[in-house]
One Martini backbone bead per residue (centre of mass of N, CA, C, O) as a GRO file, in nm:
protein
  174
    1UNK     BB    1   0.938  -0.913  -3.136
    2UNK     BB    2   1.048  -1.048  -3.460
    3UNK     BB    3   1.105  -0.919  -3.781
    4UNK     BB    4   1.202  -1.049  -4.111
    5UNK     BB    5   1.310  -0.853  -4.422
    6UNK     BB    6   1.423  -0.966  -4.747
    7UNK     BB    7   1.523  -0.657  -4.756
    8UNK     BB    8   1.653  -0.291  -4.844
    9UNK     BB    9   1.395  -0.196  -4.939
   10UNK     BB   10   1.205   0.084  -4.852
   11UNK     BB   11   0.940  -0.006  -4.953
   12UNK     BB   12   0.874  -0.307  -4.827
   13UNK     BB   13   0.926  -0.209  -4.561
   14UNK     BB   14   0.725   0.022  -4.520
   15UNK     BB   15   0.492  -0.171  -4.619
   16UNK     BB   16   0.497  -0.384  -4.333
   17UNK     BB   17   0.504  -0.148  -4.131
   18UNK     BB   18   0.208  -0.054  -4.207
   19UNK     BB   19   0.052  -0.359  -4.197
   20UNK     BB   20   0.140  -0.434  -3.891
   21UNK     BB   21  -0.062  -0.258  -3.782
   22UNK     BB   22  -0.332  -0.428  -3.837
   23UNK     BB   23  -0.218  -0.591  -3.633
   24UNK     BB   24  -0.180  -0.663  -3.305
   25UNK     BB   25   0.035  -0.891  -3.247
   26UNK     BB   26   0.254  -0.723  -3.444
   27UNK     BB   27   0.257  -0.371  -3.405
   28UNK     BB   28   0.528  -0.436  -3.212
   29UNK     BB   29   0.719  -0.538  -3.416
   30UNK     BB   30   1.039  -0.581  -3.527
   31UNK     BB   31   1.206  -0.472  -3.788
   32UNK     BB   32   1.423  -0.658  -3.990
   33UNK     BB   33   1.682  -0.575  -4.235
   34UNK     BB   34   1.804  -0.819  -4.497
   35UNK     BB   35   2.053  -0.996  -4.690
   36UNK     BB   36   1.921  -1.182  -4.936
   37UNK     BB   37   1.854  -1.433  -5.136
   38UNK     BB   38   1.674  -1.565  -5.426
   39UNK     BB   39   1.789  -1.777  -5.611
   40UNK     BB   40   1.637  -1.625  -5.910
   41UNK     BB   41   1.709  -1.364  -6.009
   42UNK     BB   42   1.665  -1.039  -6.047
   43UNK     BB   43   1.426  -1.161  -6.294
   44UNK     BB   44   1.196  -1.310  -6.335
   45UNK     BB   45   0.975  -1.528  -6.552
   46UNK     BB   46   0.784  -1.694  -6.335
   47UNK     BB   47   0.603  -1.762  -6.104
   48UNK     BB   48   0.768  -1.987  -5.984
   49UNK     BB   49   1.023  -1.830  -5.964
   50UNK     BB   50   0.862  -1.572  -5.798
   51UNK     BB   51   0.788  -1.765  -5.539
   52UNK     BB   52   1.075  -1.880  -5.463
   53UNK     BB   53   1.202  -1.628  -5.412
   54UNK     BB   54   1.035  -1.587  -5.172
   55UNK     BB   55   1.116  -1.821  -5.011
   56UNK     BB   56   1.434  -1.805  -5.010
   57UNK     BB   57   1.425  -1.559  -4.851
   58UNK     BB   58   1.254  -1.623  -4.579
   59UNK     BB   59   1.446  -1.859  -4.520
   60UNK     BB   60   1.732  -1.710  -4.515
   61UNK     BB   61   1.620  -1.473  -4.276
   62UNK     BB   62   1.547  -1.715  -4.058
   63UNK     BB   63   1.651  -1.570  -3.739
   64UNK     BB   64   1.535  -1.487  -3.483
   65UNK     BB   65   1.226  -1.503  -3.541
   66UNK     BB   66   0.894  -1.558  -3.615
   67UNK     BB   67   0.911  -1.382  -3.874
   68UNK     BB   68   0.955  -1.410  -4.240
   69UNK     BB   69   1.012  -1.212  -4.555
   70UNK     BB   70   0.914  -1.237  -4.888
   71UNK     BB   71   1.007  -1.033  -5.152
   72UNK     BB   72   0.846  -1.091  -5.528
   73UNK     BB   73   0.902  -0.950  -5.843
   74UNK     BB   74   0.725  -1.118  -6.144
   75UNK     BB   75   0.646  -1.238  -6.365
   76UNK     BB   76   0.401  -1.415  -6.593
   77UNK     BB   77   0.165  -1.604  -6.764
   78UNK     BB   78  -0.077  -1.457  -6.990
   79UNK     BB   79  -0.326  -1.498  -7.178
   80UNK     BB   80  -0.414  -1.236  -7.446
   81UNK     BB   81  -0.243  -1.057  -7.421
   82UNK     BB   82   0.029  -0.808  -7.538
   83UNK     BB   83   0.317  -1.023  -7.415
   84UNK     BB   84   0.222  -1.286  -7.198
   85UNK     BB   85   0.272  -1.059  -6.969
   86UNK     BB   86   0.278  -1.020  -6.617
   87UNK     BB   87   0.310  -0.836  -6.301
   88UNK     BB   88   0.432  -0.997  -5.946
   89UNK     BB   89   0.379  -1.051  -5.622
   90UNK     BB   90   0.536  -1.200  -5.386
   91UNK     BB   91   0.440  -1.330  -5.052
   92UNK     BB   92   0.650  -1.479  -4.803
   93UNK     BB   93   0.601  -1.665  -4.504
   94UNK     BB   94   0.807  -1.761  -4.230
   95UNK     BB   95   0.793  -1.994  -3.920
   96UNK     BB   96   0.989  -2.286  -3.975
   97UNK     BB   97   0.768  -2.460  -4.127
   98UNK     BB   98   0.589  -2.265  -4.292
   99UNK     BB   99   0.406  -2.133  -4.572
  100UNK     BB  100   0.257  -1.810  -4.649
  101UNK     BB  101   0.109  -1.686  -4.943
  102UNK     BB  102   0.088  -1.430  -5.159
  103UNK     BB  103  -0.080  -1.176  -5.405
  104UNK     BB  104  -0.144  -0.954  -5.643
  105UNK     BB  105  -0.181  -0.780  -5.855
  106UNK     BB  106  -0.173  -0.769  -6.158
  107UNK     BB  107   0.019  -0.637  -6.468
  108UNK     BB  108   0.083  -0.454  -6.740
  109UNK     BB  109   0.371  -0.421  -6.952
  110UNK     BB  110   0.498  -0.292  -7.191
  111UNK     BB  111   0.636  -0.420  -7.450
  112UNK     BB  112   0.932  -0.298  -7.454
  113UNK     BB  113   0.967  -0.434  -7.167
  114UNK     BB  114   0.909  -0.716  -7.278
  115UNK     BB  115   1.202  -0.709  -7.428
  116UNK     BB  116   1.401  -0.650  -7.269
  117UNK     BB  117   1.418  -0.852  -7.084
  118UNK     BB  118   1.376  -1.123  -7.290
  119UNK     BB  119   1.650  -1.024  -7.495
  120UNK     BB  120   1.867  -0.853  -7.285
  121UNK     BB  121   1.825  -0.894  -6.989
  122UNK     BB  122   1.675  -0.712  -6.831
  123UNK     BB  123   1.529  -0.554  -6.586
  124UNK     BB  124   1.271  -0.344  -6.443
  125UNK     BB  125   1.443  -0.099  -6.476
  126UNK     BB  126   1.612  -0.075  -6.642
  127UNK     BB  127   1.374  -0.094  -6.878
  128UNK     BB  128   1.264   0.196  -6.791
  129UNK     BB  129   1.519   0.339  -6.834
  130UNK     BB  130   1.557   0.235  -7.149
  131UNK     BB  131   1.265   0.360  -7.258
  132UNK     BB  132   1.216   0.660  -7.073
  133UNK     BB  133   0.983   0.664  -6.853
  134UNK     BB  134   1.256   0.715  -6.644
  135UNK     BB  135   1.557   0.867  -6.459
  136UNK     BB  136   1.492   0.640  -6.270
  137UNK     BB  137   1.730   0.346  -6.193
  138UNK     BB  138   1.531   0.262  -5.914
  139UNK     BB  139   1.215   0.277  -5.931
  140UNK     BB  140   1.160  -0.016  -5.715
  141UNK     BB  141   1.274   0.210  -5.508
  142UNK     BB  142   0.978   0.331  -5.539
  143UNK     BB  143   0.704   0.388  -5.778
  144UNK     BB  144   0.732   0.205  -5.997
  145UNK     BB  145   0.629   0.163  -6.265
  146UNK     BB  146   0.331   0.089  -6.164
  147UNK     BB  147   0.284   0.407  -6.118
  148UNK     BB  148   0.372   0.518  -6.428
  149UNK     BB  149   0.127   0.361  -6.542
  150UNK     BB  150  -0.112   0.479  -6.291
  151UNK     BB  151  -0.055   0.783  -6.203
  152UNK     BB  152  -0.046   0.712  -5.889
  153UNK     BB  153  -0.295   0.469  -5.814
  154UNK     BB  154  -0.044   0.252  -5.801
  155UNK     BB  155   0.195   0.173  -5.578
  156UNK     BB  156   0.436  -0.037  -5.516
  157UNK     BB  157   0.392  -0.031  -5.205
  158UNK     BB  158   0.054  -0.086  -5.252
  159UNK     BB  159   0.132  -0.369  -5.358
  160UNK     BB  160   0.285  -0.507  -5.201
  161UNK     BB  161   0.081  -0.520  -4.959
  162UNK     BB  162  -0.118  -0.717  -5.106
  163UNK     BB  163   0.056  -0.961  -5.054
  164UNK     BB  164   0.066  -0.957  -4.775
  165UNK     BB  165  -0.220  -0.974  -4.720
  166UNK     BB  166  -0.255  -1.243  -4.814
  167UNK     BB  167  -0.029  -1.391  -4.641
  168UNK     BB  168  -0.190  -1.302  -4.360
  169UNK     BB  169  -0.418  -1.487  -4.380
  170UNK     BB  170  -0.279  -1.737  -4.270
  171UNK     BB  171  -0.178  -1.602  -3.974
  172UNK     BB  172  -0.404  -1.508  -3.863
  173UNK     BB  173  -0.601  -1.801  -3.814
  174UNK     BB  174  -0.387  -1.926  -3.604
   0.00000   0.00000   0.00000
């Protein structure tokens, strides 16, 4: 059995078959990592573009496997806040004919990098090294901003993994 997850990011990857030890259907099936798009730009900044993004990486990588995973963090609106903004995961899984979407939690980033975002047009990697957070300028693809903001308590990867669990509630079932 074949699984295709819709990234090249090691955390991504490394999330999926962590997760797919615990289903047993799963555990034994080959992942398989590929590039494609998510068609709504680098950094979403809407749960809806959010989502699309993580379905159209699902559905561009759907070839020949039984599931494919689109994996996408970005923005969402959220009243009370102190930017209006926090970030989330959505995993999207696809089967050939729907979908099945989870999210993990969500976290508000610092002011600074939700200007950097929304002024500047930055992503939230460029947005964390240009803040001066981290050295590493692909911060995304290791321990996430998250990982930097909750000193390691909930990392990139972890954050990642509840999107997936979530999603894979709905294909346990079937």
């Amino acid at each position: 059995m074949k699984i295709k997850i819709a990234s090249r990011n090691s955390v991504k990857i490394e999330a999926l078959k962590e997760i797919i030890q615990d289903y047993p259907y799963l555990k034994d099936a080959e992942v398989i990592a590929v590039d494609v798009l998510s068609e709504v730009g680098d950094q979403p900044k809407s749960l809806e573009d959010t989502i699309q993004g993580a379905m159209n990486r699902a559905k561009n990588a759907f070839q020949d496997c039984i599931y494919s995973f689109g994996i996408e963090s970005g923005l969402m609106a959220v009243p009370k806040t102190k930017t209006g903004f926090m970030d989330v995961c959505v995993c999207a899984i696809f089967d050939g004919k729907e979908y099945h979407l989870g999210l993990s939690s969500a976290w508000e980033a610092p002011k600074r990098i939700a200007e950097y975002i929304f002024k500047e047009g930055l992503d939230m990697n460029e947005a964390a090294y240009k803040a001066g957070l981290t050295e590493n300028p692909k911060i995304g693809s290791a321990e996430g901003l998250v990982g930097i903001m909750t000193r390691g308590r909930l990392t990139r990867k972890e954050y990642t993994k509840e999107a997936i669990r979530m999603a894979l509630i709905h294909v346990d079932t079937e």
